[in-house]
LUMKOL-347451 format. One record per residue: residue in three letters; residue number from 0; z, y, x negated of N, C-alpha, C in turn. Coordinates in nm, 4 decimals, padded with zeros to 6 digits. Layout:
N
<rec code="ALA" pos="NUM" n_pz="Z" n_py="Y" n_px="X" ca_pz="Z" ca_py="Y" ca_px="X" c_pz="Z" c_py="Y" c_px="X"/>
...
This chain:
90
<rec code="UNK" pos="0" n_pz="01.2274" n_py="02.5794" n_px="-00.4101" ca_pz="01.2830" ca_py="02.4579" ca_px="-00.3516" c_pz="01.1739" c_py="02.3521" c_px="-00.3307"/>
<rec code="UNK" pos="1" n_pz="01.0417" n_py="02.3927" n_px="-00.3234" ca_pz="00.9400" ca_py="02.2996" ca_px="-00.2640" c_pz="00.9010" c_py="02.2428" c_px="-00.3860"/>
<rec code="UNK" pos="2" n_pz="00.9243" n_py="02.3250" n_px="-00.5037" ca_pz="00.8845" ca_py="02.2403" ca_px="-00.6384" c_pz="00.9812" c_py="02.1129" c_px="-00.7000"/>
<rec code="UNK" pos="3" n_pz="01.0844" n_py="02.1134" n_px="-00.6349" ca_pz="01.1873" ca_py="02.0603" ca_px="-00.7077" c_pz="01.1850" c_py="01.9287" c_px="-00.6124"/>
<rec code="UNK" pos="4" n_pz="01.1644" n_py="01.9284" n_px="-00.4818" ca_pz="01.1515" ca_py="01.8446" ca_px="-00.4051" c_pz="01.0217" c_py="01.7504" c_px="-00.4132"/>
<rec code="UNK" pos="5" n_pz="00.9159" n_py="01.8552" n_px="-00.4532" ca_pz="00.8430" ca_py="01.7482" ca_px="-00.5472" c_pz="00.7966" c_py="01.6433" c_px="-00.6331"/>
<rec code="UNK" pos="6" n_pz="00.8489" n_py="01.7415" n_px="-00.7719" ca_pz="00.9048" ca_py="01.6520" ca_px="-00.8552" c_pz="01.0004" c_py="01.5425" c_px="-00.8253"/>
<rec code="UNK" pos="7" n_pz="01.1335" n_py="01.5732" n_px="-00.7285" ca_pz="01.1846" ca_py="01.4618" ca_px="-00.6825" c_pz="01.1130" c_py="01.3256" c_px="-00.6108"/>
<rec code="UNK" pos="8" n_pz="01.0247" n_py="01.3867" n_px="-00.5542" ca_pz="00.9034" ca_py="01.2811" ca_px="-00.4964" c_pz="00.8605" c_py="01.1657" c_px="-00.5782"/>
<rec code="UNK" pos="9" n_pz="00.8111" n_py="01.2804" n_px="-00.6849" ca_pz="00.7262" ca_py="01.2089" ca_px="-00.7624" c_pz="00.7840" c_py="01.1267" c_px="-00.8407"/>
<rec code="UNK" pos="10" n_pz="00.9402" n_py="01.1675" n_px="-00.8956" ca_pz="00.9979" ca_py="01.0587" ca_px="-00.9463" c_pz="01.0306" c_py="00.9157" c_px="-00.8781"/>
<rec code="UNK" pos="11" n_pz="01.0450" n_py="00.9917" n_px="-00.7604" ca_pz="01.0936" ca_py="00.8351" ca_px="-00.6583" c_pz="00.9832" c_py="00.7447" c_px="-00.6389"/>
<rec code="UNK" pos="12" n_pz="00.8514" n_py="00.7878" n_px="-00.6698" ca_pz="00.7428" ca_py="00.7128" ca_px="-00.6451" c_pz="00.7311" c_py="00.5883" c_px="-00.7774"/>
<rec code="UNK" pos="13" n_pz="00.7534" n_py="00.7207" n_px="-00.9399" ca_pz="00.7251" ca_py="00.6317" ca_px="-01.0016" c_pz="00.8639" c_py="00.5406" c_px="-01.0388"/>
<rec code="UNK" pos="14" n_pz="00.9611" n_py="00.5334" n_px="-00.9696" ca_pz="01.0859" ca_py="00.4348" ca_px="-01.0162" c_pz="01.0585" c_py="00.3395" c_px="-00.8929"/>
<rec code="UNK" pos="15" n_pz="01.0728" n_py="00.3740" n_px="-00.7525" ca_pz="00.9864" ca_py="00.3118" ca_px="-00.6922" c_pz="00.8406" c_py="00.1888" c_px="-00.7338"/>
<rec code="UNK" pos="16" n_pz="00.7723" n_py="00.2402" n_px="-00.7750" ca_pz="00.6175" ca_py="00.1671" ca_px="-00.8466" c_pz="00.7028" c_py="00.0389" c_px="-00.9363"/>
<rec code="UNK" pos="17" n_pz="00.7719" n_py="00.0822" n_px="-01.0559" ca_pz="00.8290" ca_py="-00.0002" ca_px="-01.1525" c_pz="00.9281" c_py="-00.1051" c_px="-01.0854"/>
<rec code="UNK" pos="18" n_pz="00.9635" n_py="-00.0993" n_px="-00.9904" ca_pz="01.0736" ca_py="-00.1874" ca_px="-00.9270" c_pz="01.0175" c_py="-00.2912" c_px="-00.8891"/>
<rec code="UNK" pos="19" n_pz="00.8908" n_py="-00.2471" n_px="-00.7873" ca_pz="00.8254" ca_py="-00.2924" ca_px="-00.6971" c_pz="00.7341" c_py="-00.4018" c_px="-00.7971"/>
<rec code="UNK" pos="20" n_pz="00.6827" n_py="-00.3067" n_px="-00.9196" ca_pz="00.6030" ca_py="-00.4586" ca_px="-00.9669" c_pz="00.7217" c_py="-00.5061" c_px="-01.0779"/>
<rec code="UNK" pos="21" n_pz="00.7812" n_py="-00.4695" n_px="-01.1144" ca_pz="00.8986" ca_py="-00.5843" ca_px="-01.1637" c_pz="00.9851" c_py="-00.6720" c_px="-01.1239"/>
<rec code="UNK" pos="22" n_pz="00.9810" n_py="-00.6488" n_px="-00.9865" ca_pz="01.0367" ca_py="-00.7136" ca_px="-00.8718" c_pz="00.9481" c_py="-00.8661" c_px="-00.8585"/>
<rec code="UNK" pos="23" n_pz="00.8023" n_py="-00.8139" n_px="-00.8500" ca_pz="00.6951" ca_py="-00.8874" ca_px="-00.7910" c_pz="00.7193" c_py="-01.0151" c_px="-00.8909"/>
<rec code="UNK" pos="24" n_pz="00.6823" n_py="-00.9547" n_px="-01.0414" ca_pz="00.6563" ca_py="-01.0359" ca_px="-01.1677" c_pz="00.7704" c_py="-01.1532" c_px="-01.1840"/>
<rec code="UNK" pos="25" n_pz="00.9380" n_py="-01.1151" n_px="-01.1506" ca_pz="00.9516" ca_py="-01.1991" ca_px="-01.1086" c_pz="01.0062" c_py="-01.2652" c_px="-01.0165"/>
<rec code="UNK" pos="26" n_pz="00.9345" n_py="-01.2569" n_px="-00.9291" ca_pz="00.9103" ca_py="-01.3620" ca_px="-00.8039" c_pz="00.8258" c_py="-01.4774" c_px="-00.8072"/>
<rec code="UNK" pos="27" n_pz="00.7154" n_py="-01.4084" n_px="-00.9142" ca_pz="00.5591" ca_py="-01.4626" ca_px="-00.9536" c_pz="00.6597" c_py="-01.6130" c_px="-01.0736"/>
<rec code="UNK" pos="28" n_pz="00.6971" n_py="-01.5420" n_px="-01.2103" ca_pz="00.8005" ca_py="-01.6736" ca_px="-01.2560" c_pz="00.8502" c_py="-01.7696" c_px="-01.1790"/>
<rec code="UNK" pos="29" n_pz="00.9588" n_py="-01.6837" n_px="-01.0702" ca_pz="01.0369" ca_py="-01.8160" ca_px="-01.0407" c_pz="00.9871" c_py="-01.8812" c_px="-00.9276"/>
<rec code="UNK" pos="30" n_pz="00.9041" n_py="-01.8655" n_px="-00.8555" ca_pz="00.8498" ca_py="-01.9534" ca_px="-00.8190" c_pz="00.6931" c_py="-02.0494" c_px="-00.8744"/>
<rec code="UNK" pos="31" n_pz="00.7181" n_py="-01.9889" n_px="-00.9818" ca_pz="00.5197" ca_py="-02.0146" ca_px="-01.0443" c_pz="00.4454" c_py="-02.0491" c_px="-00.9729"/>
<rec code="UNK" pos="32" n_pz="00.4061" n_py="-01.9111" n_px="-00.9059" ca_pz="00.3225" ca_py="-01.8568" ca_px="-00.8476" c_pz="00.1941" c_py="-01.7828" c_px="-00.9499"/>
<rec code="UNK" pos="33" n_pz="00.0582" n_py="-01.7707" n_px="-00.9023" ca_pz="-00.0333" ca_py="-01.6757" ca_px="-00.9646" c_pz="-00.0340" c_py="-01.5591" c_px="-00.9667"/>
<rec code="UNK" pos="34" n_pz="00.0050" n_py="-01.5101" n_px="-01.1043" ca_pz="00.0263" ca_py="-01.3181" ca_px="-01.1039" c_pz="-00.0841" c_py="-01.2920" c_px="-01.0276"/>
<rec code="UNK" pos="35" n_pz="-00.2236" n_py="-01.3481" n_px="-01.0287" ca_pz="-00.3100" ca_py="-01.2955" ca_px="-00.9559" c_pz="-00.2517" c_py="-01.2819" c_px="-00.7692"/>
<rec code="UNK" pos="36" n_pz="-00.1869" n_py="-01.3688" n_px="-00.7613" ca_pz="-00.1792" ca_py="-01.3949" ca_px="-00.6088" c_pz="-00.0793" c_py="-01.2869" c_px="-00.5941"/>
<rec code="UNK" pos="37" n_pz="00.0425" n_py="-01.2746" n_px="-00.6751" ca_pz="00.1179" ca_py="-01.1730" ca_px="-00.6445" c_pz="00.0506" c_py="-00.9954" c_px="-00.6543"/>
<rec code="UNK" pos="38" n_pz="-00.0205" n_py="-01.0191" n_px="-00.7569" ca_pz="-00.0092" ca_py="-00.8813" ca_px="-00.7690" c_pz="-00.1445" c_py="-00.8387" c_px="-00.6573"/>
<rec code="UNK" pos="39" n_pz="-00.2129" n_py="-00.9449" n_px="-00.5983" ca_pz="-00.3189" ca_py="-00.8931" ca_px="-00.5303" c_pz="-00.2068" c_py="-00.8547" c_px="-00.3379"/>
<rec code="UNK" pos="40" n_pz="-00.1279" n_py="-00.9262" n_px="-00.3693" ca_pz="00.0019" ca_py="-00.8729" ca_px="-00.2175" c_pz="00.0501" c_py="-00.7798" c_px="-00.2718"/>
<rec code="UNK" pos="41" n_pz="00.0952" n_py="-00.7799" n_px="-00.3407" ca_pz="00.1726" ca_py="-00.6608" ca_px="-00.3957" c_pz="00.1095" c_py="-00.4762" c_px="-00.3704"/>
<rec code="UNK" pos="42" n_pz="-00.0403" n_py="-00.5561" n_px="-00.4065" ca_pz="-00.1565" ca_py="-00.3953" ca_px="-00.4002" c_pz="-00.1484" c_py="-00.3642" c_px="-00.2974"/>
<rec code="UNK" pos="43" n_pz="-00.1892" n_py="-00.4840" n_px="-00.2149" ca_pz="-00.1914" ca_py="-00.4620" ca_px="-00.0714" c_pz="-00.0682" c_py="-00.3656" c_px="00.0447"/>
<rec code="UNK" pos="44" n_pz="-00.0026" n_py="-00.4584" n_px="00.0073" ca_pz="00.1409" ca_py="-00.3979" ca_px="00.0326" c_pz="00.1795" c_py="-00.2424" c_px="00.0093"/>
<rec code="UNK" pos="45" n_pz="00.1649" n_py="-00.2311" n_px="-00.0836" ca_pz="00.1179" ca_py="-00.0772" ca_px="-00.1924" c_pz="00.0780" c_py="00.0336" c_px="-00.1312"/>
<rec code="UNK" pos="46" n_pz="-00.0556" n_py="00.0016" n_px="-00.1046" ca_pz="-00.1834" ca_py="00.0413" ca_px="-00.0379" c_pz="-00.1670" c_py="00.1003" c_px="00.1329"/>
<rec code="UNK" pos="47" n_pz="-00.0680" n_py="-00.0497" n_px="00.1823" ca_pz="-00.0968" ca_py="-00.0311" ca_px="00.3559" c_pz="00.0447" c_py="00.0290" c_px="00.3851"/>
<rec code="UNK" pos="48" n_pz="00.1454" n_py="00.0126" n_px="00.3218" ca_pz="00.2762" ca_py="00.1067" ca_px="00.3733" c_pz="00.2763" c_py="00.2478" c_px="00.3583"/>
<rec code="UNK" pos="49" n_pz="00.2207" n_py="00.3334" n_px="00.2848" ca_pz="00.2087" ca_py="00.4807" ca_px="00.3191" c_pz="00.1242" c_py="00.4987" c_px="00.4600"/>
<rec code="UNK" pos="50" n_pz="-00.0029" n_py="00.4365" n_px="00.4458" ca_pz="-00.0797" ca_py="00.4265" ca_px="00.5874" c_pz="00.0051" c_py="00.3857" c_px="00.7287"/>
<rec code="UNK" pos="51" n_pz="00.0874" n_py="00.3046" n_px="00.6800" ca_pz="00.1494" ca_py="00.2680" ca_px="00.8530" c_pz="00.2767" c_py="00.3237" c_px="00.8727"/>
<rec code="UNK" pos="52" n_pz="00.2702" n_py="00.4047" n_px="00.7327" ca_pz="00.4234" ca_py="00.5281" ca_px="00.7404" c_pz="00.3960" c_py="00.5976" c_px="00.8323"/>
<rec code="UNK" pos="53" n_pz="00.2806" n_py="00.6725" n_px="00.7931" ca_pz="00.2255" ca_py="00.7962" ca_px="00.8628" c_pz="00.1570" c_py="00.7837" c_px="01.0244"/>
<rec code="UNK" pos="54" n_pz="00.1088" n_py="00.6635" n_px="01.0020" ca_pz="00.0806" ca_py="00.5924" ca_px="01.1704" c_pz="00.2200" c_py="00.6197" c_px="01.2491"/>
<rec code="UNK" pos="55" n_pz="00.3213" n_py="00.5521" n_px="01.2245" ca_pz="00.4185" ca_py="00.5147" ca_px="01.3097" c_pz="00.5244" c_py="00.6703" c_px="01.3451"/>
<rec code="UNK" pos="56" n_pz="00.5337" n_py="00.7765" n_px="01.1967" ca_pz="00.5787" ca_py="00.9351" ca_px="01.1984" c_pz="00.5078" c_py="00.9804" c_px="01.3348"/>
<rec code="UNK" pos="57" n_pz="00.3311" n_py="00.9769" n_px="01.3084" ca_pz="00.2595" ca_py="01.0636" ca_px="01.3789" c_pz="00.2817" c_py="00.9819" c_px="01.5669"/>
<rec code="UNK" pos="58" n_pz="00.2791" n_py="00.8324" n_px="01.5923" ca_pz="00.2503" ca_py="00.7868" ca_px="01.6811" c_pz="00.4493" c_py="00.8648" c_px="01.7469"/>
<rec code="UNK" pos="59" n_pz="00.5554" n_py="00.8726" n_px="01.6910" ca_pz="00.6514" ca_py="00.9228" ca_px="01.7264" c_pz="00.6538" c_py="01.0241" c_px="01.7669"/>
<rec code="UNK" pos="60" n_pz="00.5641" n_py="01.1603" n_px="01.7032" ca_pz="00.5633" ca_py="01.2933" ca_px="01.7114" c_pz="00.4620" c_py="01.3257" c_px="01.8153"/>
<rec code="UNK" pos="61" n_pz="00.4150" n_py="01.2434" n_px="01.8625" ca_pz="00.2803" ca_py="01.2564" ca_px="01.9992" c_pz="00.1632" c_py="01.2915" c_px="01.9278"/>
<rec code="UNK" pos="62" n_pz="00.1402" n_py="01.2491" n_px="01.8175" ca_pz="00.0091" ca_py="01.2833" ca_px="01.7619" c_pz="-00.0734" c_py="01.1218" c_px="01.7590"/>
<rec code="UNK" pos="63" n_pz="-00.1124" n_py="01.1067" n_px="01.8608" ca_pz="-00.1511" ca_py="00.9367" ca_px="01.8423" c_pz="-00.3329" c_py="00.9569" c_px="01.7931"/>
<rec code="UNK" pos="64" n_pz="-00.3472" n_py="01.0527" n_px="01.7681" ca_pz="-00.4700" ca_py="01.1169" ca_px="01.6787" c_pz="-00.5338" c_py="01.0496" c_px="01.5504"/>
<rec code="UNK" pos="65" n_pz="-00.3430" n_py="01.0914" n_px="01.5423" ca_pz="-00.3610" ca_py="01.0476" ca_px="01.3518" c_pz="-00.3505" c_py="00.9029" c_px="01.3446"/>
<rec code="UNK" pos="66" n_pz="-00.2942" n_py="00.8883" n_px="01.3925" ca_pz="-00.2719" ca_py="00.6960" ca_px="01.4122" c_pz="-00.3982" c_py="00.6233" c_px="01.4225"/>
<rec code="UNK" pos="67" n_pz="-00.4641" n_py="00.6694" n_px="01.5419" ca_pz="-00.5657" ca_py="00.5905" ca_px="01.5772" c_pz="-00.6618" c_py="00.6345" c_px="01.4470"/>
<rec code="UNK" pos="68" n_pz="-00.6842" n_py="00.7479" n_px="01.3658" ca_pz="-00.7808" ca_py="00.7987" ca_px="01.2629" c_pz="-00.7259" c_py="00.6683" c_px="01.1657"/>
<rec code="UNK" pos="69" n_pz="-00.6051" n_py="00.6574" n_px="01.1206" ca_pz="-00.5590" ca_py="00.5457" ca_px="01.0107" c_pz="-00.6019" c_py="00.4310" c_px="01.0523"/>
<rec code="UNK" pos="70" n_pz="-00.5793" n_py="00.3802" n_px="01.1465" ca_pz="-00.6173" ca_py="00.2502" ca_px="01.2113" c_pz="-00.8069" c_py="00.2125" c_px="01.1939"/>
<rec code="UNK" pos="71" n_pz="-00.8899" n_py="00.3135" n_px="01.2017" ca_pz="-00.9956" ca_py="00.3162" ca_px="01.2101" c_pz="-01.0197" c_py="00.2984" c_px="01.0660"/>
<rec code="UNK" pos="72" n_pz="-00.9934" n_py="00.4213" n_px="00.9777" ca_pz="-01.0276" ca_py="00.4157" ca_px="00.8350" c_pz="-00.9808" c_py="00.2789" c_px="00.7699"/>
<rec code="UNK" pos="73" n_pz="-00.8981" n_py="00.1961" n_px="00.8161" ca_pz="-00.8319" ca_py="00.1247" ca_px="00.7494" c_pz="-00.9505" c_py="-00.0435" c_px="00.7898"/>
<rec code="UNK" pos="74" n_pz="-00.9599" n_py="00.0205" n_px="00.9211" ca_pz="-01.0466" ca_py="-00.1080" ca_px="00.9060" c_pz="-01.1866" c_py="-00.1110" c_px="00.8590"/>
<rec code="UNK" pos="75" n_pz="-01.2717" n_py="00.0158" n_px="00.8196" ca_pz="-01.3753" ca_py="00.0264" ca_px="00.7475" c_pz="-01.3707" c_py="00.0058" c_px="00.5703"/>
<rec code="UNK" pos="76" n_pz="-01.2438" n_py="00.0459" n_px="00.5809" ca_pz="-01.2055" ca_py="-00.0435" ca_px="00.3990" c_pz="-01.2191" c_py="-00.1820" c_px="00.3969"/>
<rec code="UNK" pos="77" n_pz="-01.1008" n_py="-00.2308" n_px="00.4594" ca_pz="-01.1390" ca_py="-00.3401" ca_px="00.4975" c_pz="-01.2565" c_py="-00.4127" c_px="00.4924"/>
<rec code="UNK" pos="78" n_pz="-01.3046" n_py="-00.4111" n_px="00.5894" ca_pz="-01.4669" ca_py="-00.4579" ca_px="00.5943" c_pz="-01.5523" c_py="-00.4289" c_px="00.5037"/>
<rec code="UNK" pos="79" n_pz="-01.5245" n_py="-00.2986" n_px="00.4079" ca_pz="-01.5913" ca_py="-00.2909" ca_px="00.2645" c_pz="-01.5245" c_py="-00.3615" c_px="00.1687"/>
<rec code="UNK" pos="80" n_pz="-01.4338" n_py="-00.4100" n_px="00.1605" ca_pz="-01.3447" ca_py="-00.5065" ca_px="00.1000" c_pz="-01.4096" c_py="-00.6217" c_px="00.0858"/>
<rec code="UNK" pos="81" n_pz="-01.3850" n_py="-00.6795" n_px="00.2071" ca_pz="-01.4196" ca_py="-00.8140" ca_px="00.2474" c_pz="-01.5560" c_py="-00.8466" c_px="00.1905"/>
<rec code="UNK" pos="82" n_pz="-01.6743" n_py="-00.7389" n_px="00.2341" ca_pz="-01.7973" ca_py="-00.7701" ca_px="00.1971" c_pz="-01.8269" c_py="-00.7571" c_px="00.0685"/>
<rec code="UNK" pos="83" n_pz="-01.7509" n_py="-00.7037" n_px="-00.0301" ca_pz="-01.7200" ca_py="-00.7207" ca_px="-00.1806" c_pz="-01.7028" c_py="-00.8693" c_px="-00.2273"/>
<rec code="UNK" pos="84" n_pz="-01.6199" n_py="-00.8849" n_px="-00.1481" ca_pz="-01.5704" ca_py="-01.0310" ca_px="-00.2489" c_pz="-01.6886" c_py="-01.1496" c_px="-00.1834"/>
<rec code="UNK" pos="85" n_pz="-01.6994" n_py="-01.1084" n_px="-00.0705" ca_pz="-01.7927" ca_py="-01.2561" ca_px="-00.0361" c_pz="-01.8999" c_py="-01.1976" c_px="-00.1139"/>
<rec code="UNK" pos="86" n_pz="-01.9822" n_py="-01.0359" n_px="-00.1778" ca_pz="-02.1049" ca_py="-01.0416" ca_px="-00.1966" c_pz="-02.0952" c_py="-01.1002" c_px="-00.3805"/>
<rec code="UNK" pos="87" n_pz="-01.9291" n_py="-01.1026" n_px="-00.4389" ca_pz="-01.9254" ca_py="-01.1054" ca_px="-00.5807" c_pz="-01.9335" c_py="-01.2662" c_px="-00.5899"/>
<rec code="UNK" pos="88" n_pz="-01.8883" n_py="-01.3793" n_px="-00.4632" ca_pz="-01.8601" ca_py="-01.4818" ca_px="-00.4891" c_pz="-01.9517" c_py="-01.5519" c_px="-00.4699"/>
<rec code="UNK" pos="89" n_pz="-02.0598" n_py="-01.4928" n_px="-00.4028" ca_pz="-02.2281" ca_py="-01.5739" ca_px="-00.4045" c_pz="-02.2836" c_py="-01.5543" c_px="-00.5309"/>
């Protein structure tokens, strides 16, 4: 049963994925907008909703552990992020 629920996962992720940026692409058309601009929200977006899935599960279940661990990691990306682009744009 745990394999099948898997695979079900995994499909929902990748029909999920395809929606999400075909969705994006056009949004990006009809408003002509920059694929860059979309698809750099889009990542984002991507990226921070499993993280604040699992924040908001764990902060429900009394594990405010895990929450505060996401919250932390998230802002040391971040800040390695950030210092990327300002160190690529000098």
């Amino acid at each position: 049963m745990d394999i099948v629920l898997l695979i079900g996962g995994l499909l929902l992720i990748l029909v999920g994925a395809n929606a999400l940026t075909d969705g994006a692409a056009s949004v990006a058309k009809r408003f002509n907008i920059s694929s860059l601009v979309i698809g750099l929200t889009i990542v984002a977006f991507g990226t921070s909703a499993p993280e604040l899935t699992v924040s908001v599960v764990s902060a429900l279940k009394g594990s405010s552990d895990i929450a505060i661990g996401n919250v932390v990691a998230r802002d040391h990306s971040l800040r390695a992020g950030l210092n990327l682009i300002i160190y690529l744009r000098e």
